[in-house]
C-alpha positions in Angstrom: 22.2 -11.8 9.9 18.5 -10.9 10.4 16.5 -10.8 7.2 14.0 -8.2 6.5 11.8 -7.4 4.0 8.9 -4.8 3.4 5.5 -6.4 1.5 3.2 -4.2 0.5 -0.6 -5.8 -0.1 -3.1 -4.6 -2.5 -5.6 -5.5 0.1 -5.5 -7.3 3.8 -4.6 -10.6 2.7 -6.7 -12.1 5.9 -8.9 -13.9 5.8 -8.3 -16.3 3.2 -11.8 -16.1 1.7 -11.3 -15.1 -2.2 -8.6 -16.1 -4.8 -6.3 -13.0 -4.7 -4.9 -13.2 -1.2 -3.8 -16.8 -1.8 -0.6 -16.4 -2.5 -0.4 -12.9 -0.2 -1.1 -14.7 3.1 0.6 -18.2 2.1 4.0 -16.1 1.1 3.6 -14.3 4.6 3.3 -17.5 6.2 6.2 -19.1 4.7 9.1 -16.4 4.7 7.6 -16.3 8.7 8.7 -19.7 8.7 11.6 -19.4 7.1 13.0 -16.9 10.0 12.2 -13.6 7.6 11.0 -10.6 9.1 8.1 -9.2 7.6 6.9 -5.3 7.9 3.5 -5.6 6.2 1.8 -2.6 4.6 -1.9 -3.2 4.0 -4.2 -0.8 1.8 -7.3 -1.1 4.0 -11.0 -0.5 2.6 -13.6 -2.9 4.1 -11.7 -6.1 5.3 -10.5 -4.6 8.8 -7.4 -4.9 10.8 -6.6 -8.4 11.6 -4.5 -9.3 14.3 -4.2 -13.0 12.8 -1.5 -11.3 10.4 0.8 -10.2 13.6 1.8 -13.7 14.1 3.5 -13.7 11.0 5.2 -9.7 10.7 7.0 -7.7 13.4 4.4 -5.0 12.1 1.5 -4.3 10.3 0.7 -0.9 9.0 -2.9 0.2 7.2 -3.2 2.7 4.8 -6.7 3.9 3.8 -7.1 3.4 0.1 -9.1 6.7 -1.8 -12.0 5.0 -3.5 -14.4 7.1 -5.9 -13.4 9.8 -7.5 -10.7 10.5 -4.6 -8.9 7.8 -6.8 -9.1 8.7 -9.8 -6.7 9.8 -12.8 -6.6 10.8 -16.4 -3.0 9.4 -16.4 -2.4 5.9 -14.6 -5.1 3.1 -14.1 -7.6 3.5 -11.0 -6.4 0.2 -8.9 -2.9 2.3 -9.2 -4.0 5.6 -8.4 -6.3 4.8 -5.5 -3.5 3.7 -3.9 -0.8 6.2 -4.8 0.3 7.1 -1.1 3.3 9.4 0.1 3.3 7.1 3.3 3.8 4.4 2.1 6.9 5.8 0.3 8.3 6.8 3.3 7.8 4.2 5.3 9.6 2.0 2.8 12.3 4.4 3.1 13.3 4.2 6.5 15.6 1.9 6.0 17.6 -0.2 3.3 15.4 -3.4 3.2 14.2 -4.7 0.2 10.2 -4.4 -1.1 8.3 -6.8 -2.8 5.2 -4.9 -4.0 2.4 -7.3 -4.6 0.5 -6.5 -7.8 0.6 -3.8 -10.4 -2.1 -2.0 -8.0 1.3 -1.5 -5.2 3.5 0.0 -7.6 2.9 3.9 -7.8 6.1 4.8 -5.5 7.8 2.3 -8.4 6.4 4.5 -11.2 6.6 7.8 -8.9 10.4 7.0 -8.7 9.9 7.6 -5.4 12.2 4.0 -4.3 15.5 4.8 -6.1 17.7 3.8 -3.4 15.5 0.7 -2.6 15.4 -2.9 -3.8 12.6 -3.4 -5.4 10.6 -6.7 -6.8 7.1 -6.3 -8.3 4.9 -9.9 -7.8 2.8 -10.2 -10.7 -0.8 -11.4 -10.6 -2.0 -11.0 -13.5 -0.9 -9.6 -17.1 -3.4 -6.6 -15.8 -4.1 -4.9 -19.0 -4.9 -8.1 -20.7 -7.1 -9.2 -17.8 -9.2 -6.1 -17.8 -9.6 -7.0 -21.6 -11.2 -10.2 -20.7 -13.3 -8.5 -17.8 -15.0 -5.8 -20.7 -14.7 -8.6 -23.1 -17.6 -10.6 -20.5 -19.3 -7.8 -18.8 -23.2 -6.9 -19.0 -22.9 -3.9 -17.5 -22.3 -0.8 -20.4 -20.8 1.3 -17.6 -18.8 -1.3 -16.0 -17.7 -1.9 -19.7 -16.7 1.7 -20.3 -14.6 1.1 -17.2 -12.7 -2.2 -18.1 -12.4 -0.6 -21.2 -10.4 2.8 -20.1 -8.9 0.7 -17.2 -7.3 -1.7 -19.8 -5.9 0.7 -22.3 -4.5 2.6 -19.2 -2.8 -0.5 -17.5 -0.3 -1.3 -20.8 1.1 2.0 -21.1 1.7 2.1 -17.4 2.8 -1.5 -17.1 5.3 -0.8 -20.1 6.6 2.3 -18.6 7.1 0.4 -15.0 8.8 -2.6 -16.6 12.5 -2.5 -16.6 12.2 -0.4 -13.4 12.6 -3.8 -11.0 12.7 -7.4 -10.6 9.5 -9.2 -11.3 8.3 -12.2 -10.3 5.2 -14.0 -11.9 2.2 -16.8 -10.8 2.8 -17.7 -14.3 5.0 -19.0 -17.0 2.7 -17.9 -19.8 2.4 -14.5 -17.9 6.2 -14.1 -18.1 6.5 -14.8 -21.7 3.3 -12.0 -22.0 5.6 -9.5 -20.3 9.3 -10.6 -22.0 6.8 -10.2 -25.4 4.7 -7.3 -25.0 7.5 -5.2 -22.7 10.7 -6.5 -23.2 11.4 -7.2 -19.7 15.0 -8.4 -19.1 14.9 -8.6 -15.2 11.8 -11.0 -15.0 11.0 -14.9 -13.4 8.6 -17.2 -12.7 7.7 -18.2 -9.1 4.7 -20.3 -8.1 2.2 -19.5 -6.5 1.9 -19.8 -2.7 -1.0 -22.2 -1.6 -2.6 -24.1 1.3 -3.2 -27.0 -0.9 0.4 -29.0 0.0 -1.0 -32.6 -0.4 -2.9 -34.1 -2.8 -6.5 -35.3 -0.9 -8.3 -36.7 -3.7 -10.4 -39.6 -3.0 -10.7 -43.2 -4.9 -13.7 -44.1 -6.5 -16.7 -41.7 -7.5 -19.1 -39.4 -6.9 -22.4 -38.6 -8.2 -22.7 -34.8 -9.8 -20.0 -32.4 -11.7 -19.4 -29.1 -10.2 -18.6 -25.8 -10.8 -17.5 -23.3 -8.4 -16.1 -20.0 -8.3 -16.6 -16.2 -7.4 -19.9 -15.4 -9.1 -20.4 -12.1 -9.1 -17.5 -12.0 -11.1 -18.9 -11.6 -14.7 -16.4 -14.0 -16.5 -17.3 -16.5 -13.7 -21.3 -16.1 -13.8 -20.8 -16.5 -18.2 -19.0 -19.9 -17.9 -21.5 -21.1 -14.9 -24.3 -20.0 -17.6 -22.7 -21.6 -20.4 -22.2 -24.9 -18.8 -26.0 -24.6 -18.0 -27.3 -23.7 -21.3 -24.5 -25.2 -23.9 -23.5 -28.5 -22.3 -25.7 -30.0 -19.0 -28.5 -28.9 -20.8 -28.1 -31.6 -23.1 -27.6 -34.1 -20.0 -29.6 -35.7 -17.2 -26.3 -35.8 -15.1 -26.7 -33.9 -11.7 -24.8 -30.3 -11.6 -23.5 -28.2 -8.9 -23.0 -24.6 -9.0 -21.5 -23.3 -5.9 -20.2 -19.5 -5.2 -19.9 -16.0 -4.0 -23.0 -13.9 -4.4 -24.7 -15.8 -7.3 -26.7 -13.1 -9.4 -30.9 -13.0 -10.1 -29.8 -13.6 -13.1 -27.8 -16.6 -13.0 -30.3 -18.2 -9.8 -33.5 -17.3 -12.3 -31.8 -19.6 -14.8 -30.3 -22.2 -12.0 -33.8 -23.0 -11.3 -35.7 -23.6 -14.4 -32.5 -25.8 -15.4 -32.9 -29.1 -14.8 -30.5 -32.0 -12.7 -29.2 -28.3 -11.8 -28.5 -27.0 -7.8 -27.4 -23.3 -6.8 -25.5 -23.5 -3.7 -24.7 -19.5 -2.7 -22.2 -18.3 -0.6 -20.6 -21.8 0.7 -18.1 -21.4 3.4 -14.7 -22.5 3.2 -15.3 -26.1 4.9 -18.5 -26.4 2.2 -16.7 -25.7 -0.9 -14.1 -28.1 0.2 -17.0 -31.2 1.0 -18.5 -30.2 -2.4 -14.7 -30.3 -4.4 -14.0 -33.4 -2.7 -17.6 -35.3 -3.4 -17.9 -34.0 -7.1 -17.2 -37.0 -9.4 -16.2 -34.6 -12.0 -15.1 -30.6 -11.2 -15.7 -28.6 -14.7 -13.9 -25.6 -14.8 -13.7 -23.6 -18.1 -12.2 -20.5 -18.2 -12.3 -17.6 -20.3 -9.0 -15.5 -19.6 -5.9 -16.9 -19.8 -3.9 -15.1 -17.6 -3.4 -15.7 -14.3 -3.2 -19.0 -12.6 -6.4 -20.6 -11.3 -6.6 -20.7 -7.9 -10.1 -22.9 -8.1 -8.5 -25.4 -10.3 -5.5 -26.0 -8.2 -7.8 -26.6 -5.4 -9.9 -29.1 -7.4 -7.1 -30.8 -8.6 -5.6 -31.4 -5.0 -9.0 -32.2 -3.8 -11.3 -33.3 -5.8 -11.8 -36.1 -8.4 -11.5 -35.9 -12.3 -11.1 -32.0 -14.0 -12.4 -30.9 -17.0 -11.0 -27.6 -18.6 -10.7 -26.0 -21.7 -7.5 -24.4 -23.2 -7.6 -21.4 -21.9 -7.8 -22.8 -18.2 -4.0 -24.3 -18.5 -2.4 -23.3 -21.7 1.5 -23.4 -21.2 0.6 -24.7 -17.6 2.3 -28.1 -16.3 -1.2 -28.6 -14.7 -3.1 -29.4 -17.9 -1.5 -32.8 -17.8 -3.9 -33.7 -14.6 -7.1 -32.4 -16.3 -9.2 -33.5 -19.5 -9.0 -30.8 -22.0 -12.0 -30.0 -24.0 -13.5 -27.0 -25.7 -16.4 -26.7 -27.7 -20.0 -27.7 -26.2 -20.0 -30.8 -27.7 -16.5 -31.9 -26.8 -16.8 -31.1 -22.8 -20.5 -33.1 -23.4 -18.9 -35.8 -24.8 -15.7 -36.1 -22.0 -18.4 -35.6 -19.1 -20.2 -38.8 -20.5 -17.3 -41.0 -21.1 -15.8 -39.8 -17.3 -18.4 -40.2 -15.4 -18.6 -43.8 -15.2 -14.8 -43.9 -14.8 -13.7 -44.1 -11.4 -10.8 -42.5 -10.3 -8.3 -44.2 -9.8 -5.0 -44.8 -7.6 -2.8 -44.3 -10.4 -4.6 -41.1 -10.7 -3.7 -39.7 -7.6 0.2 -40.9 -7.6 0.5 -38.8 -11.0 -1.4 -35.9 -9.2 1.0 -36.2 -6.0 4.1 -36.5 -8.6 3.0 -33.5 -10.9 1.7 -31.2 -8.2 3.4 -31.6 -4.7 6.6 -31.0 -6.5 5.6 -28.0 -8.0 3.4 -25.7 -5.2 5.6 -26.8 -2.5 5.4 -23.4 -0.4 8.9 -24.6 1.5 10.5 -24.7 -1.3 9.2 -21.6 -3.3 9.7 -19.5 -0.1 13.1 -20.7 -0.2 14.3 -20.0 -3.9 13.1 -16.4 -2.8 15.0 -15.6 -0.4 17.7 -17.0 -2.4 16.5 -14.6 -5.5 16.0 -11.5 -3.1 19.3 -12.2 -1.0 
């Protein structure tokens, strides 16, 4: 019997070019593979219909998503609201196939009740409300603070409202404990996430800078690029790479009075990859602990030695490939000692043992369809 299931995407989840349609686009992929057939609904507000996506889904539907005020409301969070659509509810409802709604941002017909004869599993990204506490926690910006703010203490009454009202399915095992703890979720597991990193490519020997890359018009992003400037390779003469999206004035004014230091803006994909892979050493603190870190995953399967911090891979399985370090002068300290180590062969078998096992999209796309059907 033919397998069918209804996604419905936060955003088009093509092209792969930023962190949140990782796992979208690789899950696509993989049920594909695995003979499911996909209806795709895509909320569509700058990215553009792509046809690449109809290799994958016997159809693709678009729905316009109402930005600005057209989104908003005093009673759920904005990235809910401005995409609470009455199509999309009844386009579910054509038939009996189950949904998985990606994100807390796809859940309104969940909350508006409006999928009662549906089966219905939510994929969590992110414990939202606590991520938007991080987000105003590291923003500049006192209006874009105001925001995170409101947007945070609106996300955990909603999400504790919404969940015992499906299955969910995390990137995370910290971020299923977060929601067992905080909401008391009993229908709840933990699902890695979908990548297109399925072999370990990380090269012998070393390389001659440390790099950090990342989104960086993302505030928490720009702080720890800023921080590794002023609090720890200011201290050092060893070379430093920092490569990613839309770099502020801010962060290039202080880039280039910083000595050893490059600003690379904007790399493509093929770029990033060259500069992961060369990097003796990829330093990658974070500052939110939810989540799972796309960058670091990709470091790990391509690049050289890691250093994190804590918050990077608490109650991950990960941390075990990466130096863990926190304060200033304990990530100065590990960047000295590590870069005069080469890596190693024995490096990369424990990488392949630890990780291949783990994000192996096969595999996850099968224990699915085995939890959906």
């Amino acid at each position: 019997m033919e397998k069918h299931l209804h996604i419905v995407c936060l955003d088009v989840p093509y092209p792969v070019d930023y962190g949140g349609v990782f796992d979208l686009f690789y899950k696509i992929k993989s049920l594909s593979e695995h003979g499911v057939k996909i209806h795709l609904h895509c909320f569509e507000y700058g990215r553009g219909e792509q046809t690449e996506l109809e290799k994958y889904c016997v159809e693709v539907i678009y729905y316009p998503r109402n930005k600005g005020h057209k989104g908003f409301s005093t009673e759920i969070p904005y990235i809910v609201a401005s995409r609470s659509s009455k199509s999309v509810a009844d386009n579910l409802n054509k038939d009996n196939y189950p949904v998985v709604l990606e994100g807390i941002h796809c859940t309104y017909p969940l909350f508006a009740g409006q999928l009662k004869k549906k089966k219905v599993y939510v994929r969590l990204h992110n414990v939202e409300h606590t991520y938007y506490r991080h987000l105003c926690r590291h923003e500049n910006s006192l209006l874009k603070k105001i925001y995170f703010f409101r947007e945070s203490r609106l996300l955990k009454r909603y999400e504790a409202s919404i969940a015992n009202k499906a299955s969910f399915i995390t990137v995370s095992e910290k971020d299923m404990l977060s929601y067992k703890e905080y909401f008391h979720s009993r229908n709840i597991s933990y699902l890695p996430v979908f990548t297109p990193f399925q072999e370990v490519h990380s090269e012998e020997g070393s390389g001659n800078y440390c790099l950090y890359h990342g989104n960086l018009s993302v505030a928490e992003n720009e702080k720890a690029a800023i921080w590794l400037l002023e609090k720890v390779f200011a201290r050092m003469d060893i070379p430093f790479i920092i490569a990613g999206r839309n770099p502020s004035a801010r962060l290039q004014r202080i880039a280039e009075v910083s000595a050893n230091t490059c600003l690379i803006a904007n790399p493509d994909e093929q770029e990033i990859g060259d500069l992961i892979a060369r990097a003796h050493i990829n330093v990658l603190p974070s500052f939110n602990e939810t989540g799972i870190k796309l960058k670091l995953l990709h470091a790990l399967f391509k690049g050289r030695h890691c250093v994190v911090n804590d918050q990077a891979v608490r109650d991950s399985a990960i941390g075990a490939a990466c130096h863990v370090a926190n304060t200033p002068d304990e990530i100065t300290a590990v960047i000295r000692n590590l870069f005069t180590d080469p890596f190693q062969s024995e490096d990369i078998r424990f990488r392949k043992k630890l990780l291949t096992g783990h994000y192996n999209n096969d595999r996850n796309a099968e224990q699915l369809i085995a939890l959906i059907w």
